[in-house]
N, C-alpha and C positions, 0 to 999 in steps of 0.2 A: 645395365644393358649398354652402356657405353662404349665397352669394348667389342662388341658384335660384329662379326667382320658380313660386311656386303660381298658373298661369295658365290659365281654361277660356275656350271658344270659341265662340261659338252664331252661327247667318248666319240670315237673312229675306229673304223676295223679295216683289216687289209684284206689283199684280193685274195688270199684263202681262209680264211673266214669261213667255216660251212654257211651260213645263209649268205653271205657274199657271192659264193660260187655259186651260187642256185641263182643268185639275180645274174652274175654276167652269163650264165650258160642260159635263161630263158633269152635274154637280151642277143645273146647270140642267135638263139632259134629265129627271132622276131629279123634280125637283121639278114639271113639268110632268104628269106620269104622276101621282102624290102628290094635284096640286089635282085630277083629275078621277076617280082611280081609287086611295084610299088602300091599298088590296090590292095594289098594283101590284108587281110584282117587275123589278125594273131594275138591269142591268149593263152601264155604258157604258164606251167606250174613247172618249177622243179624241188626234185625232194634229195638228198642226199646222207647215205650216212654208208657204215663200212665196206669199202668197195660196190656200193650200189647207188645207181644214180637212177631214178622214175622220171620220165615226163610228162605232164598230166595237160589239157589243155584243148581247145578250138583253133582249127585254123580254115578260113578261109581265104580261098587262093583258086588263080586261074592254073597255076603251076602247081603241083605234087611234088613234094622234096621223098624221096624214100626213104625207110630206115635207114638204111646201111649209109645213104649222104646224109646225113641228121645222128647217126655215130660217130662217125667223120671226123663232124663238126666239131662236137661234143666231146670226142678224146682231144683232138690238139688242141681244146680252148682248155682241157684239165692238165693238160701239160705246160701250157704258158704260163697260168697260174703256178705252178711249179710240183706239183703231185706227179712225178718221174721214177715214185720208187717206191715199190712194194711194201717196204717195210713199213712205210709210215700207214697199211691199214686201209688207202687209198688211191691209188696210182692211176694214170690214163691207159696203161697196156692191160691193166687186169681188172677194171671197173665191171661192174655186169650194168650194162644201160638194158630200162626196159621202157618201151614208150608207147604212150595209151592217149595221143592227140588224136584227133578227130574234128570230122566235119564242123564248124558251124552253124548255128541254130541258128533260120533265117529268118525266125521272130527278131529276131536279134537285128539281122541285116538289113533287113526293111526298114527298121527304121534310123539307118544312119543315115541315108542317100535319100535329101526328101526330094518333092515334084518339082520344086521352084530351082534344082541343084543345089540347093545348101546341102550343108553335112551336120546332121541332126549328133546331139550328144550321146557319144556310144552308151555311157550310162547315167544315171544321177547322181549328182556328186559336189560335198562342198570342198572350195579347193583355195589352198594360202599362198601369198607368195611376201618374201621379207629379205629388204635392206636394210644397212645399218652403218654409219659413220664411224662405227667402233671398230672395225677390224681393216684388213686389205681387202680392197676389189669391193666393197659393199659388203663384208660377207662377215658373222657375226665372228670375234677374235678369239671364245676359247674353242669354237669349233675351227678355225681355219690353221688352228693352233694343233689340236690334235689329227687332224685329216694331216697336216703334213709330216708331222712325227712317221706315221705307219706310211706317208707314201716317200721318203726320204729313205729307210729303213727295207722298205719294200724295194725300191731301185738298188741300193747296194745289194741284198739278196739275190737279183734278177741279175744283176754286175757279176757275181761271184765275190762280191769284197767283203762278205762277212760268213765265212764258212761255216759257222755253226747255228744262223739262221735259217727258221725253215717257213714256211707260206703262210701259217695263220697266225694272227695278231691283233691285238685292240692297244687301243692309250686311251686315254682321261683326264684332260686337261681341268683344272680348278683355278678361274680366274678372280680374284679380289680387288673388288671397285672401289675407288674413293672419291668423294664427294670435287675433290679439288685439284686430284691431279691423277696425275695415268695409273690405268691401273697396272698391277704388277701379278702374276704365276705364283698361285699358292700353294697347287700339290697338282702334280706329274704321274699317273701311272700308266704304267707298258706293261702289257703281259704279250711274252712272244715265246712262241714256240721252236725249242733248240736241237742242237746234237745233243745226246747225253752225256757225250763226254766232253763237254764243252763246260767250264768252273765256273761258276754262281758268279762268282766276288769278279772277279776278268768280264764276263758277260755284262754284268751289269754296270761297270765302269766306263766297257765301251759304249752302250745307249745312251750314258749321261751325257758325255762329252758331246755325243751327236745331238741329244736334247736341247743343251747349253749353247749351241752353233745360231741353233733356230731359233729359240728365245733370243738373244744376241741378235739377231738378223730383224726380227721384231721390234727390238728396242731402237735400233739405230731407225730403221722405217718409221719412229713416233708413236707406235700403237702401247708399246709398256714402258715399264718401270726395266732397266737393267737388274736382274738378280740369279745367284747362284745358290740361294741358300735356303731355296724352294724344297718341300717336303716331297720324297723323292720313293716311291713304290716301283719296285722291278720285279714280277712274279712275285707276289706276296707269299704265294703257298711254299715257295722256294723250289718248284720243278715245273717244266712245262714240257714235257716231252712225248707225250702221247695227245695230239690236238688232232684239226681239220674234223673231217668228216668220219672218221675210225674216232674221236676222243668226243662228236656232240655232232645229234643228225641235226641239219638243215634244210630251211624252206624260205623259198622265195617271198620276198614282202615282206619278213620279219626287221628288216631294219628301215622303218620308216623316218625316225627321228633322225639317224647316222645319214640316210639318205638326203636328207633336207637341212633344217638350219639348227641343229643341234640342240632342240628346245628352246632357243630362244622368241621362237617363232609359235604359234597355232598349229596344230595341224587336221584336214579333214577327214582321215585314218586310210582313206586311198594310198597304195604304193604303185612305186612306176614301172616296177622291170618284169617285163614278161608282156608288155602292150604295147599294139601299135600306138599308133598316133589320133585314133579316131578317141581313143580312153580317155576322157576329159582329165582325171587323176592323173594322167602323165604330160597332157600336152598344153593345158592351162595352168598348170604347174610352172611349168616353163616360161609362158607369158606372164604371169604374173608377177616373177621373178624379175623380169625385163623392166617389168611397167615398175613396180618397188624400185629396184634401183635406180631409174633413170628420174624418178619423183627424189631419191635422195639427192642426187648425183647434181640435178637441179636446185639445190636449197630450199623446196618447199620443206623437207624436213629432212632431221638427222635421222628418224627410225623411221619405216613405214610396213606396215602388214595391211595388204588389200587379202577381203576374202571374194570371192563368186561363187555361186550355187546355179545348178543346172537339171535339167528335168531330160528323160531320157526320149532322144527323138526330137528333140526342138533344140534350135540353133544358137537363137540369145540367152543370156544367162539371166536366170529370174533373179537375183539380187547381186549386189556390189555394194562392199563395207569398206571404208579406208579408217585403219585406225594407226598413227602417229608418235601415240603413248605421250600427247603434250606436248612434242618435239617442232610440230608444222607450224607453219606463216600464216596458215590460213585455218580454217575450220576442218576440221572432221570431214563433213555435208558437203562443204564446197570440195575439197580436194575429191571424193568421190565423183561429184562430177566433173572435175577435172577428167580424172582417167578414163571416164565414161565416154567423154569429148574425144579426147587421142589416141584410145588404146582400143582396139576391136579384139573381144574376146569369143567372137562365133569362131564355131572349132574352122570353117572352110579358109576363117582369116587366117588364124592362128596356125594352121598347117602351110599357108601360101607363103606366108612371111619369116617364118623362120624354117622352111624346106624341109618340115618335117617326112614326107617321103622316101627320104636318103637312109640308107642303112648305117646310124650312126649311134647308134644304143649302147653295144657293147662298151663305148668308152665311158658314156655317162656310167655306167653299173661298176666300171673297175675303180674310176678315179673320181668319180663325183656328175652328179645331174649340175652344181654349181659350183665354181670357184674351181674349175677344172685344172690342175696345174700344166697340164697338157696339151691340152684343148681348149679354145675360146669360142665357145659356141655361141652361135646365135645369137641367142638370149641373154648372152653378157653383155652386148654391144652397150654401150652410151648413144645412139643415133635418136633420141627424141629430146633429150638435153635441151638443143635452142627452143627449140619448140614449146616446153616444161616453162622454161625461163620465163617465157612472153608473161606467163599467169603470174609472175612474182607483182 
C-alpha cells in the first residue's frame, strides 16, 4: 500500500448545464420579486428539458409580477445563457414556459415575522459553512480549480473566441496530496458540448492548453506542484453534440455539492437557488461561510467546518459545531464559542449584515454562492480578522 496515492476529487458545471439553468432562472424569478418588493417571500422550482421550461413554486409579495413579465424574464436570462438557437432542442424564442407559482401558505408566514420583530427561521435546517488554507480566497483547490476551468471556457464562449463551443459543460478536477509538499493535478476532465463539425483531435488540444494556463497560474500563486503531464479526459465518449436541456431534463437543487465546497466540505442537503433570504439553507449558508473563513484567515486554523441547526419559526440556532479536522490553536469546544461570541447567526442579523434584501442571486446561481470570480460578496469580506486575532 505504499504507493497509494492521497487523491480528492471536486466537478463544476457551466451556466448551461440543465440543472444550472433551472437554479439561475429560479434565482432570477427570486431577484425579480427582490427589485420591486424586498419583503418578498419566494420559492421557485424550475424544471427544464426539450424546449419546455415549468415553474413550480410560492410567492409571496405585496407586488404581482404577471406571466407575460415572468416570460420576459425567463426568455432573455435563456438567452444569456446562450440557448439562441433552435437547433440545439432548446432556444429562448421557441421554449414553451408554463408557470404554476402561487400564493404562499401563510402557516408558512406566520411564522417568519415573530412579536418581538425577530425573523423566525423560514424552515428547519442543518446548515455548513467551510474554509481552507489549501486553495485561493479560502476556498477548497480542486474545486476552485474546476469552477474556473468552465468559467474561463465559459467567458470565451460568451466572447465569441471559441466558435464551436456551445453552453453546457462540467470538468473534474483530481487533486493528489503529499504529506511534504504541494500538492500537484492528477486527472483533468472537461466534457463540453460542441459544433459537430468541429474535429475531436483540434478541440481537444485547444482546452488543454486553456487548462495548462490555469494550472500554471496556480502554481505560480503557491497552491500546486507545476505539471503538464497530468492524465487528461476531453469528452471521453468522443461526441458531445446534442446536450443542455434537449440532451438531459433539469431541476433546480440538484447541484448542491457543485454549489458549495466541492465535497470537501459537509453538507446539510438544503440547496440555495430558488429562495429568498428568509431560507435559512441559503442565507446561513452564506454566514457561515464568512465566519469559516475569517476563523481561517485568522490562524485559529488552516480548515474550519462550523455546522448550525435551526427549528422553524425561532430565531437562534439550537446548536453550533466547529470542527478543525486537528488543524486549530485551540479546542474544538472553545473555537465554537468563539464564533458564538462574534458571529450572530439569527436570520434578522444575518440578512441586516450582509443586505441580503438586494436582488443579487442570479449571480451567486451563474458563477458561484463562493469564490465568485466576478463578484465579492459579502460574505467573502475578511472584516472580523482583527477581532479573530485577539482569541489567538
Amino acid at each position: 500500500m505504499s504507493d497509494f496515492k492521497k487523491l480528492f476529487s471536486s466537478e463544476s458545471v457551466a451556466i448551461g448545464h440543465p440543472d444550472k439553468i433551472c437554479d439561475i432562472i429560479s434565482d432570477t424569478i427570486v431577484d425579480a420579486y427582490l427589485q420591486v418588493d424586498p419583503q418578498a417571500r419566494v420559492a421557485v422550482e424550475t424544471l427544464v428539458t426539450s424546449d419546455l421550461l415549468m415553474l413550480a413554486g410560492e410567492i409571496g409579495s405585496k407586488v404581482s409580477l404577471s406571466e407575460q413579465e415572468i416570460a420576459k424574464l425567463v426568455r432573455a436570462k435563456i438567452r444569456w445563457i446562450g440557448y439562441d438557437n433552435p437547433a440545439l432542442g432548446f432556444s429562448y424564442d421557441t421554449v414553451e414556459i408554463i408557470n404554476k407559482l402561487h400564493q404562499q401558505s401563510s402557516d408558512i408566514a406566520q411564522g417568519v415575522i415573530l412579536d418581538n420583530g425577530e425573523i423566525g427561521a423560514g424552515d428547519q435546517g442543518i446548515i455548513y459553512g467551510y474554509a481552507t488554507s489549501d486553495g485561493p480566497n479560502y476556498y477548497p483547490l480542486a474545486k476552485a480549480l474546476a469552477d474556473e476551468i468552465v468559467y474561463r471556457l465559459t467567458k470565451l464562449r460568451m466572447q465569441n473566441k471559441i466558435w464551436w463551443l456551445k453552453p453546457d459543460m462540467k470538468s473534474q478536477v483530481t487533486i493528489q496530496y503529499f504529506p511534504d509538499n504541494l500538492p500537484c493535478v492528477n486527472t483533468i476532465v472537461v466534457a463540453a458540448m460542441h459544433d459537430e463539425t468541429a474535429e475531436t483531435k483540434y478541440i481537444k488540444s485547444e482546452v488543454k492548453t486553456i487548462v495548462d494556463a490555469i494550472i500554471a497560474k496556480y502554481a505560480v500563486a503557491g497552491f500546486l506542484q507545476i505539471t503538464t503531464d497530468y492524465e487528461y479526459f476531453f469528452n471521453p465518449t468522443g461526441r458531445f453534440v446534442i446536450g443542455g436541456p434537449n440532451g438531459d431534463t433539469g431541476v433546480t437543487g440538484r447541484k448542491i455539492i457543485v454549489d458549495s465546497y466541492g465535497g470537501y466540505s459537509r453538507h446539510g442537503g438544503g440547496a440555495f437557488s430558488g429562495k429568498d433570504y428568509t431560507k435559512v439553507d441559503r442565507s446561513s449558508s452564506y454566514a457561515l461561510r464568512h465566519a469559516a473563513k475569517n476563523i481561517v484567515a485568522a490562524g485559529l486554523a488552516r480548515i474550519c467546518e462550523i455546522q448550525i441547526a435551526y427549528a422553524i419559526g425561532v430565531a437562534e440556532p439550537i446548536s453550533i459545531n466547529v470542527d478543525t479536522f486537528g488543524t486549530g490553536v485551540k479546542g474544538d469546544t472553545e473555537l465554537a464559542k468563539i464564533v458564538d461570541e462574534v458571529f450572530d447567526f439569527r436570520p434578522k442579523a444575518i440578512i441586516e449584515r450582509f443586505q441580503l434584501t438586494k436582488p443579487l442571486y442570479q449571480q451567486t446561481a451563474a458563477f458561484g454562492h463562493f469564490n465568485n470570480p466576478e463578484t465579492e460578496f459579502s460574505w467573502e469580506k475578511l472584516d472580523e480578522v482583527e477581532r479573530l486575532k485577539s482569541y489567538l
